[in-house]
DRENDO-1510 file (C-alpha; in Angstrom, 1 decimal, always signed):
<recs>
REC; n; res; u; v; w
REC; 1; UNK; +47.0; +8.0; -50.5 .
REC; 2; UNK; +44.7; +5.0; -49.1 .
REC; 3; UNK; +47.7; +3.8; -47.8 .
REC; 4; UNK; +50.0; +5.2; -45.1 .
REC; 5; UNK; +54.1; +5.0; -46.2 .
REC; 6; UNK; +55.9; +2.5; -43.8 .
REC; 7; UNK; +58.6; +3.6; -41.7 .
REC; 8; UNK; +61.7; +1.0; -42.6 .
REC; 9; UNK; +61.5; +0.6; -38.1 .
REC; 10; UNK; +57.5; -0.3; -37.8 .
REC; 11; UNK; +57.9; -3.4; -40.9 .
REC; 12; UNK; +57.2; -6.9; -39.2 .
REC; 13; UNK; +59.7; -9.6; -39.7 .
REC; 14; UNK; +57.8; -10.7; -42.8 .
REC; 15; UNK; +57.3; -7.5; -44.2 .
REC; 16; UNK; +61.5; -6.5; -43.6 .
REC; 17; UNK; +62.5; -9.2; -45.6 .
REC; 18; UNK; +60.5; -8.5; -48.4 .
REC; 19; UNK; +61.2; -4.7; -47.9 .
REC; 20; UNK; +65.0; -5.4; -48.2 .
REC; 21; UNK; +64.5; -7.4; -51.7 .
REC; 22; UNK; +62.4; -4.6; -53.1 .
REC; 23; UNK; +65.0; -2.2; -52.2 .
REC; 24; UNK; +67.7; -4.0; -53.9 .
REC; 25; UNK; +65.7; -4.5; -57.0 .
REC; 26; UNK; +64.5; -0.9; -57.4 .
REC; 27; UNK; +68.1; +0.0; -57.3 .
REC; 28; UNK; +68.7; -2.3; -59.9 .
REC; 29; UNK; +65.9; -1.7; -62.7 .
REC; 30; UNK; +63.7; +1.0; -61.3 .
REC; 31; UNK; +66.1; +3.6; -60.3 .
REC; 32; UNK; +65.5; +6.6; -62.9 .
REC; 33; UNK; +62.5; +7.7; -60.7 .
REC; 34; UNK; +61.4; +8.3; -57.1 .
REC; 35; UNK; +60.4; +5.1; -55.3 .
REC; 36; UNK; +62.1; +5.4; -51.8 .
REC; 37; UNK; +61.5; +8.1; -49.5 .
REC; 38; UNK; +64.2; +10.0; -47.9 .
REC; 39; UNK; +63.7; +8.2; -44.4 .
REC; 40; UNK; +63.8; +4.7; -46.3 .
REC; 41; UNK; +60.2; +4.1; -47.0 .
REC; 42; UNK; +59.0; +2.9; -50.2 .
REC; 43; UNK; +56.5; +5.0; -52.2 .
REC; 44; UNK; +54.6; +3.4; -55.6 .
REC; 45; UNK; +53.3; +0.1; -55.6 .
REC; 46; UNK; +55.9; -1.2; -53.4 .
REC; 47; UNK; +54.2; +0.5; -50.6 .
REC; 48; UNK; +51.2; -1.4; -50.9 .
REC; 49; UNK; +53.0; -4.8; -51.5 .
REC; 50; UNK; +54.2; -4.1; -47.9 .
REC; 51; UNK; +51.2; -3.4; -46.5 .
REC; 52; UNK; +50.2; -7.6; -47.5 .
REC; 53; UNK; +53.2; -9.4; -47.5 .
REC; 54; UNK; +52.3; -12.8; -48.5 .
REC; 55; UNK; +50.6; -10.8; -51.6 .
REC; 56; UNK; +53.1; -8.5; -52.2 .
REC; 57; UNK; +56.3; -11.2; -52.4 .
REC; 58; UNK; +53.7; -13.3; -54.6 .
REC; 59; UNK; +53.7; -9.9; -57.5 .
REC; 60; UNK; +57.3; -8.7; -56.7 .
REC; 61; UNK; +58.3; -11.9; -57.6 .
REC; 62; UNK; +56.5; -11.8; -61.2 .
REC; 63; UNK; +57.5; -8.1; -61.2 .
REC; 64; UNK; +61.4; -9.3; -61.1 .
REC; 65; UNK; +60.9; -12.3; -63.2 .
REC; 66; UNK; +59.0; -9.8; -66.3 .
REC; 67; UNK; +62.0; -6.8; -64.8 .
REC; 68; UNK; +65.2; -8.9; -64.3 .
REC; 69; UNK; +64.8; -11.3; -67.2 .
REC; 70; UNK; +63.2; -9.6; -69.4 .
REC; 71; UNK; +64.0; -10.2; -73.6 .
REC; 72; UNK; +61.8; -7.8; -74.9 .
REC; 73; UNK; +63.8; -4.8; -75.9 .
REC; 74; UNK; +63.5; -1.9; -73.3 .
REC; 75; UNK; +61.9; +0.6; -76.0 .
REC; 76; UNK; +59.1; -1.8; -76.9 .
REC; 77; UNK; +58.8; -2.6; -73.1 .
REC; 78; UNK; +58.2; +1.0; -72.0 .
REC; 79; UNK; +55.8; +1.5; -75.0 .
REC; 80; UNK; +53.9; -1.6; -73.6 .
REC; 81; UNK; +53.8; -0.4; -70.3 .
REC; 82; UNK; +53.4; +3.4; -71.1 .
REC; 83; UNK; +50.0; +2.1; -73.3 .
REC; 84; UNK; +48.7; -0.2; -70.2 .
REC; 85; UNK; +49.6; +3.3; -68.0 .
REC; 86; UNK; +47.6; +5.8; -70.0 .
REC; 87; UNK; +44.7; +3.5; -70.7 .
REC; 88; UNK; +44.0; +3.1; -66.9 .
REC; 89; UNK; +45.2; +6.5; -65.9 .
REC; 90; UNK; +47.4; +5.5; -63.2 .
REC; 91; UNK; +49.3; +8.5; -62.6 .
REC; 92; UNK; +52.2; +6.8; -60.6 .
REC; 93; UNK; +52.7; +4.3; -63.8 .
REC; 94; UNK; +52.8; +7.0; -65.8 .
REC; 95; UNK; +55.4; +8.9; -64.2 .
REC; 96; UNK; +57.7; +6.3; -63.5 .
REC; 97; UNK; +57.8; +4.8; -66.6 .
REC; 98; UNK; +58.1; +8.0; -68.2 .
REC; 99; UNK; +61.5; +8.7; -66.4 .
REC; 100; UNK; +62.7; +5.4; -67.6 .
REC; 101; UNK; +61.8; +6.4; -71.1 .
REC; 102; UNK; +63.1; +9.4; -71.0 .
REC; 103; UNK; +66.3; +7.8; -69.7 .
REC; 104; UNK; +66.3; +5.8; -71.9 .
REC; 105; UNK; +66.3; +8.7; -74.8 .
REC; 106; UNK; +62.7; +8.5; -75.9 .
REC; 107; UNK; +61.2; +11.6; -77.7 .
REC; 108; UNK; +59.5; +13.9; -75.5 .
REC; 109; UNK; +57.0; +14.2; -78.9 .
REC; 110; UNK; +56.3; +10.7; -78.7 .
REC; 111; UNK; +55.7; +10.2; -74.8 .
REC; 112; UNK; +53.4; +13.1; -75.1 .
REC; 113; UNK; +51.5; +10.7; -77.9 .
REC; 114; UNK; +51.6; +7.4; -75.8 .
REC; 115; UNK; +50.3; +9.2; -72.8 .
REC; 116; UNK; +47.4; +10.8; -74.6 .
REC; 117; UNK; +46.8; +7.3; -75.4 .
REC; 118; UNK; +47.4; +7.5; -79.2 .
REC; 119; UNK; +50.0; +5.7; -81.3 .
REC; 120; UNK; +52.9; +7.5; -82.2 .
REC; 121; UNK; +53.3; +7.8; -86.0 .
REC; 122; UNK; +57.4; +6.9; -85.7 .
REC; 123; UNK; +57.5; +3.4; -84.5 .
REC; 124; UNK; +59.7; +0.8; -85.7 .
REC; 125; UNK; +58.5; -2.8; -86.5 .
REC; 126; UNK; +58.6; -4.0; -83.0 .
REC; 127; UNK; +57.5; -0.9; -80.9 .
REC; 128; UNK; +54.6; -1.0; -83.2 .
REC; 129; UNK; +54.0; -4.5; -82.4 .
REC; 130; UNK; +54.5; -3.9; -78.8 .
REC; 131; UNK; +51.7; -0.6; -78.6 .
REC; 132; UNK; +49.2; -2.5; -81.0 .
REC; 133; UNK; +49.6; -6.3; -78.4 .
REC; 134; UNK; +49.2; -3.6; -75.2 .
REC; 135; UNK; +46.4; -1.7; -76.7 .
REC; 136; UNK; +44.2; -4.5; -77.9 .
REC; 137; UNK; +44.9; -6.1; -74.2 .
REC; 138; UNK; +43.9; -3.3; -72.2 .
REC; 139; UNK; +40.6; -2.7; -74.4 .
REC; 140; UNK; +39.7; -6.2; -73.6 .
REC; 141; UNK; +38.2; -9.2; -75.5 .
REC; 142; UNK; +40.7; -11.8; -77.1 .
REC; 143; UNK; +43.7; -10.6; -78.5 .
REC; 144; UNK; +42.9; -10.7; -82.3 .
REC; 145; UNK; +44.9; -13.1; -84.3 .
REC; 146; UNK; +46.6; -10.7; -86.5 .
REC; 147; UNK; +48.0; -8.6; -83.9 .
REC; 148; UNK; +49.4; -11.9; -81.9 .
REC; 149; UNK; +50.9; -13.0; -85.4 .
REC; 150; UNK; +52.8; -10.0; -85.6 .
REC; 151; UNK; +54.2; -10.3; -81.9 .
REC; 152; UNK; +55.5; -13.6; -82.6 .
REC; 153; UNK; +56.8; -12.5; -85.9 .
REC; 154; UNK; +58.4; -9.7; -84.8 .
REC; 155; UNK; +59.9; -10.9; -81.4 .
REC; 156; UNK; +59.4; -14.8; -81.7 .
REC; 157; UNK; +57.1; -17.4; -79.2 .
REC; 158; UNK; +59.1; -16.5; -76.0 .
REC; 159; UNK; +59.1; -12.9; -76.5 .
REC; 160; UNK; +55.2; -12.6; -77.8 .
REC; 161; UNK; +54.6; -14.5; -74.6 .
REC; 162; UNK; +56.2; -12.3; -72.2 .
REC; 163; UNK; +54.8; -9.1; -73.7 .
REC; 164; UNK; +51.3; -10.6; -72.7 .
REC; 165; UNK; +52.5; -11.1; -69.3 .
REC; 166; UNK; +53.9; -7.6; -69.7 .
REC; 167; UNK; +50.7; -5.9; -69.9 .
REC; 168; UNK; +48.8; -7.8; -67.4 .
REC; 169; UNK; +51.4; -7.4; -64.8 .
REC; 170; UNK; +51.1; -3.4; -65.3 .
REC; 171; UNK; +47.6; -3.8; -65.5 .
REC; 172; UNK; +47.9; -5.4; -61.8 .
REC; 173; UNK; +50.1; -2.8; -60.8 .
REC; 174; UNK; +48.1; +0.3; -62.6 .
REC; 175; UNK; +45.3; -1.4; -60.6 .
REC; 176; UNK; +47.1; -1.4; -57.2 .
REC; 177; UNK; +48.4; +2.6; -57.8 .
REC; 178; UNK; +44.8; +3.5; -58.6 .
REC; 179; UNK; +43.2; +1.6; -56.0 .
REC; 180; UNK; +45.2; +3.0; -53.0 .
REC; 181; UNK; +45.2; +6.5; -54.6 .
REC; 182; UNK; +49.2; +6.2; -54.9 .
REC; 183; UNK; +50.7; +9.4; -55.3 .
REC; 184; UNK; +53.3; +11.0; -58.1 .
REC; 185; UNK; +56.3; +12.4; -56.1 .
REC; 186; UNK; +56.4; +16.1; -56.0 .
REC; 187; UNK; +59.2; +17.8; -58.0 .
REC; 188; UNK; +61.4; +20.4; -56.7 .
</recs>
């Protein structure tokens, strides 16, 4: 870890405030994993965040806006985010998101698959959609036309749209875990 944990006592001012609405919204939508230390300190990307406020508000606010208000269903979401996760190898990504699958009652067969980086031979219509949009994303180059018809097909303008968003927000975050070397919790 690049980046020492913050004690919830040593955060500035600037850095409290934003410290308090991350708390909240991990309780809300990213509570089936380890993200706040026993003493109060955020762990994963939040940690970071803190460590440049004015940056950090500027992506927890996207990361609420794609968390909070999110129309994608959840399943095709984790799929997204689990594909953007295992192509950069971001360990933290991986784990969180894995808890929130498995939460959510994903196959243990098929987050093996998606972490492995393959597609898993079950999907429905939309998580299909969802894994082929992230995939093509993350190996870069335009998105080709075909796949981005059948995002709008299967979840309409708005929803093709935020899946896009999706998977460069978690790219920006898979970037931020890897680049300060953020940890996985340890399990008992």
């Amino acid at each position: 870890m690049r980046l020492p944990l913050i004690p919830v006592e040593k955060l500035s001012p600037e850095q409290h405030a934003i410290y308090q609405d991350m708390r909240a919204g991990i309780g809300q939508k990213f509570n089936a994993f380890v993200a706040i230390r026993d003493d109060g300190a955020l762990m994963g990307p939040w940690n970071p965040w803190l460590h440049e406020p004015a940056i950090g508000k500027a992506i927890w606010d996207l990361t609420k806006a794609m968390s909070m208000e999110a129309s994608l269903p959840d399943n095709a979401r984790q799929i997204a985010i689990l594909v953007t996760g295992a192509h950069f190898r971001a360990a933290y990504e991986i784990y969180a998101h894995v808890a929130v699958a498995e939460r959510d009652g994903m196959s243990e067969e098929r987050l093996a698959t998606l972490c492995a980086g393959e597609k898993p031979v079950d999907l429905s219509r939309e998580e299909s959609a969802a894994y082929d949009v992230a995939a093509a994303l993350v190996s870069g180059g335009v998105l080709p036309r075909p796949t981005y018809d059948v995002a709008v097909a299967a979840f309409g303008q708005h929803g093709a749209n935020e899946l896009v968003y999706l998977v460069g927000l978690y790219c920006l975050v898979s970037m931020t875990l890897n680049g300060f070397n953020v940890p996985v919790p340890e399990r008992e």
